[in-house]
C-alpha positions in Angstrom: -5.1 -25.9 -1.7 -1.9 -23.7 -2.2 1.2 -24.7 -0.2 2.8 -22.4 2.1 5.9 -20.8 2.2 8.4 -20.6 5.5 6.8 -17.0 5.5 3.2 -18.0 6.1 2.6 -16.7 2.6 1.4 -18.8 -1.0 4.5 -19.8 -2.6 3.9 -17.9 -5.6 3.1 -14.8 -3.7 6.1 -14.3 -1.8 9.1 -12.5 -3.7 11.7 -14.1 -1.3 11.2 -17.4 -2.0 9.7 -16.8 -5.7 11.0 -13.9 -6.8 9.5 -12.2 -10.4 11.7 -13.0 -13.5 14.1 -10.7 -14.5 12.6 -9.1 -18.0 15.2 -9.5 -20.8 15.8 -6.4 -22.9 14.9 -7.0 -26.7 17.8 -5.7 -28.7 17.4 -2.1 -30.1 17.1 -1.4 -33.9 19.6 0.2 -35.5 19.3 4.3 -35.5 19.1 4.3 -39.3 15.6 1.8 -39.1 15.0 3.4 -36.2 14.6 7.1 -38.1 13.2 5.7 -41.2 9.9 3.8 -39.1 9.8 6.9 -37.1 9.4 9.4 -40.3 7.0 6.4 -41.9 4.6 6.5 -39.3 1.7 8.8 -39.1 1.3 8.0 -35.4 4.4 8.8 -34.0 4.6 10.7 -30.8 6.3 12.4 -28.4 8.8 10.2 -26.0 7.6 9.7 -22.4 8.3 11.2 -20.0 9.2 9.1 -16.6 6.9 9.9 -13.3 8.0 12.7 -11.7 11.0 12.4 -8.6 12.0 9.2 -10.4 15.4 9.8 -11.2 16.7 10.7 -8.3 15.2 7.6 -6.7 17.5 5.0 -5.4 15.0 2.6 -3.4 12.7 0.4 -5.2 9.9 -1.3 -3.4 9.8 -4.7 -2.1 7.3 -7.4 -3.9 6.7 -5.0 -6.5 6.7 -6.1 -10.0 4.8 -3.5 -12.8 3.7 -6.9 -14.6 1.7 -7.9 -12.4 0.5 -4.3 -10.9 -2.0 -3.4 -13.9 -5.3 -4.3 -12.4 -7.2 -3.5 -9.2 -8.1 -6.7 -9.6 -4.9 -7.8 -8.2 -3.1 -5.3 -6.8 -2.6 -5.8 -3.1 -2.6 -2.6 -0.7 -1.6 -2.7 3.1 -3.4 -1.3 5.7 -0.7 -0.6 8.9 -1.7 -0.2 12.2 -0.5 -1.1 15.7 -0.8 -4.1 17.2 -3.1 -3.2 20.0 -5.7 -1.8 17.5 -6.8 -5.6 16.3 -8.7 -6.3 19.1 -11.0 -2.8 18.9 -11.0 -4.3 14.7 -11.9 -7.4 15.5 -15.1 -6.4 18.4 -16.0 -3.6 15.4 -14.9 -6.2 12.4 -14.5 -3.5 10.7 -11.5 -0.8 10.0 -13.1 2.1 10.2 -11.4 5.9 8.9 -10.0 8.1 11.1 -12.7 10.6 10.9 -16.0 8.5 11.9 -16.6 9.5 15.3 -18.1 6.4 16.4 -14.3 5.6 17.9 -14.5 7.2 21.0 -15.7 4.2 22.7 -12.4 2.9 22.2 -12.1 0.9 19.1 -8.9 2.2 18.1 -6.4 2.4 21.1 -3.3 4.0 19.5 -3.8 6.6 16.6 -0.3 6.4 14.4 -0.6 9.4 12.3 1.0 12.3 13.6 -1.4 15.2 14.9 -0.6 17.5 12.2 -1.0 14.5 9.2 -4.7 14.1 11.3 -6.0 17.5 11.3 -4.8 18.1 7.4 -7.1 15.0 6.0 -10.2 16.2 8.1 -9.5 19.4 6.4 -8.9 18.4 3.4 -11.9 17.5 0.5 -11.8 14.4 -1.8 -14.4 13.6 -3.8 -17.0 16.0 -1.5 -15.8 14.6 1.7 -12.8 15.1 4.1 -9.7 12.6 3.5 -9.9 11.5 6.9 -13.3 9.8 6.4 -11.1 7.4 4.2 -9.1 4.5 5.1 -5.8 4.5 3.8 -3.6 2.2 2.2 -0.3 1.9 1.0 0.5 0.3 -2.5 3.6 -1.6 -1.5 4.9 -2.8 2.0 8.4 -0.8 1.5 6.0 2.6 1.2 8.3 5.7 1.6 6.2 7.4 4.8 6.4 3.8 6.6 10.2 3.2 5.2 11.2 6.5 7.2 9.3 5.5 10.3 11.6 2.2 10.4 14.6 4.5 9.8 13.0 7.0 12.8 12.8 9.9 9.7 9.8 12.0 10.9 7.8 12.4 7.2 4.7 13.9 8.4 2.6 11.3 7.9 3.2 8.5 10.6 4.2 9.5 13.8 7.9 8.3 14.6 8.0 7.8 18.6 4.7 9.7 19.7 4.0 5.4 21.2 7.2 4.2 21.9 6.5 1.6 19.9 9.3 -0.3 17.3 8.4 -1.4 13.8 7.9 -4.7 14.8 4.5 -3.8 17.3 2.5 -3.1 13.7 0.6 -5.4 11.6 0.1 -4.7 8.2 -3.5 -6.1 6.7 -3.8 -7.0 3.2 -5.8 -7.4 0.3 -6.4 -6.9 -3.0 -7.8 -3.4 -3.7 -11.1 -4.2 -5.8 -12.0 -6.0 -3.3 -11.2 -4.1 -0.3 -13.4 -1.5 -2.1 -16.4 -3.4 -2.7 -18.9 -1.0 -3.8 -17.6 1.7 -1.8 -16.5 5.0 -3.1 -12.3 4.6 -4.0 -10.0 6.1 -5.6 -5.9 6.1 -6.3 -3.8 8.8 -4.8 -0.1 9.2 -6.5 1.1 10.7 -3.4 0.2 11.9 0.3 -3.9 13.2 -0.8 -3.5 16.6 1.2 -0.6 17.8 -1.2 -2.1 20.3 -3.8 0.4 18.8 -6.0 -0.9 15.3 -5.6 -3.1 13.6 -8.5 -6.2 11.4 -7.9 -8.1 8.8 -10.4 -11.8 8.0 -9.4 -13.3 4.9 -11.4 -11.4 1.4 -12.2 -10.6 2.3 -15.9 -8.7 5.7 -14.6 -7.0 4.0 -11.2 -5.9 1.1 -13.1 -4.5 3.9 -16.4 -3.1 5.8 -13.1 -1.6 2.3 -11.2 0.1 1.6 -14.9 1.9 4.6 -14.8 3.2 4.6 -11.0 4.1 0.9 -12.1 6.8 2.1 -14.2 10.4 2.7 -13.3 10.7 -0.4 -11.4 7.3 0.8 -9.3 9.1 3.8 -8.0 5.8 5.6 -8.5 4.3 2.8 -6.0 6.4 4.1 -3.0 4.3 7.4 -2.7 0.7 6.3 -3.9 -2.2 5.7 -1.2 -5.3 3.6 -2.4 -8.3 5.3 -0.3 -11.8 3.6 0.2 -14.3 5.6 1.5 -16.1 4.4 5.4 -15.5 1.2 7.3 -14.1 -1.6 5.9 -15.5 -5.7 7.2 -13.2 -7.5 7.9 -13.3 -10.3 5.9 -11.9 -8.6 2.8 -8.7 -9.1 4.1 -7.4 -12.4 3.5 -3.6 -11.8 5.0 -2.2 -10.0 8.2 1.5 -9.5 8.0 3.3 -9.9 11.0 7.3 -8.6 12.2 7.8 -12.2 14.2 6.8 -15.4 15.7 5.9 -13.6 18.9 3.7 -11.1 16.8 2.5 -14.0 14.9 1.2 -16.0 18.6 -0.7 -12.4 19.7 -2.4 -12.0 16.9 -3.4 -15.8 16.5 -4.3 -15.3 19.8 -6.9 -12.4 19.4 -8.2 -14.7 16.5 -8.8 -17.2 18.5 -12.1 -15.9 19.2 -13.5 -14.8 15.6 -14.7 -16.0 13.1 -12.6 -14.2 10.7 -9.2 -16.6 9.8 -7.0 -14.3 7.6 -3.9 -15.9 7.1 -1.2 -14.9 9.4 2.5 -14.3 8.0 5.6 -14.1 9.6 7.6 -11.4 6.8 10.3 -9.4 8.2 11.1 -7.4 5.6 8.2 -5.3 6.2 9.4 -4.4 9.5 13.0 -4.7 9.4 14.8 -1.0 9.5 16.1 -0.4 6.0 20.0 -0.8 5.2 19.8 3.2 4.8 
């Protein structure tokens, strides 16, 4: 059995206490070799270009490391909600998409997208249905869209103040993206999915070619990507609910208490914490 950091997390999971190695640059060949193996080689190629908006990008995103974000097989995504929406997931034990309109009877209490962000997805088409009958993920816990909410920077995806509620009355749940999916339809978004400008990958070999590349650049790419899987979501695919505090921590232990899901439950306030800027 793994042991457990002060975080609630597995040691080797949490980039506080363990954080990824450094990579050490291997020295550069001279520009004379360089030339000569360049003008030798009948595959050489064009230089790469880095993902788009990189440059100018100053923030990288927390527990993100592009060695070990290569496979859907072990990339985690985080699903946010509020607080007072675990107990309508845990009578469904399910997370169901925004769009199904089985919620009425109350199964979600606070909605956290902003009205506008709502009625884009259900107009919006992916893969032959609307975007809103996905549920959403974000690719790192430092995501841009939930970075601004912290910093109370309306983005138009997650409503700033439309609750009254502070960063730390959300829970983020966690797994790892193959299996959140299961057999349902997925697929790997490199930025918000109603953009015209934003490009998907359908299938593991394409999202995982896709995850590679927003993996680069120190994961900048990471910070704007959404991982979508198609209808509800059991419960039991997620093996990890991050939580602001010790007083967030107690509730949701609390509404537990009663289920026979048992997720681990980790205290990690960087996720909630408002960014230095």
């Amino acid at each position: 059995m793994s042991t457990e950091c002060i975080h609630g997390l597995d040691e080797d999971l949490c980039d506080i206490c363990h954080p990824a190695p450094v990579p050490v640059a291997r020295p550069r060949a001279s520009v004379a070799r360089t030339a000569t193996r360049r003008s030798a080689s009948p595959r050489a190629t064009a230089p790469r270009t880095s993902p788009r908006g990189t440059a100018s990008r100053a923030s990288s995103p927390s527990s993100t490391s592009s060695a070990r974000r290569v496979s859907l097989t072990t990339q985690r995504v985080y699903h946010l909600t509020h607080i007072d929406n675990l107990s309508g997931i845990l009578a469904a034990e399910a997370v169901y998409p925004a769009g199904f309109e089985d919620l009425d009877d109350g199964l979600r209490t606070l909605d956290i997208a902003t009205p506008e962000a709502r009625a884009r997805r259900a107009a919006t088409d992916v893969a032959g249905q609307p975007a809103d009958g996905y549920v959403p993920f974000f690719l790192t816990p430092d995501a841009r869209s939930w970075r601004a909410m912290r910093l109370g920077v309306a983005d138009g995806r997650i409503a700033v103040d439309a609750t009254g509620s502070k960063a730390y009355d959300y829970v983020m749940l966690v797994g790892v993206a193959a299996t959140v999916a299961g057999d349902a339809e997925a697929l790997l978004a490199d930025g918000d999915v109603t953009l015209a400008s934003t490009r998907t990958a359908r299938g593991a070999e394409e999202a995982e070619r896709m995850l590679r590349r927003l993996g680069l650049d120190e994961g900048h790419g990471l910070l704007d990507a959404e991982f979508l899987v198609a209808g509800e979501i059991p419960v039991a695919r997620f093996t990890l609910i991050g939580v602001a505090n010790d007083g967030a921590r107690a509730a949701v232990r609390d509404a537990l208490a009663g289920s026979a899901w048992r997720p681990k439950v980790a205290v990690y306030p960087p996720w909630f914490r408002r960014p230095a800027d």
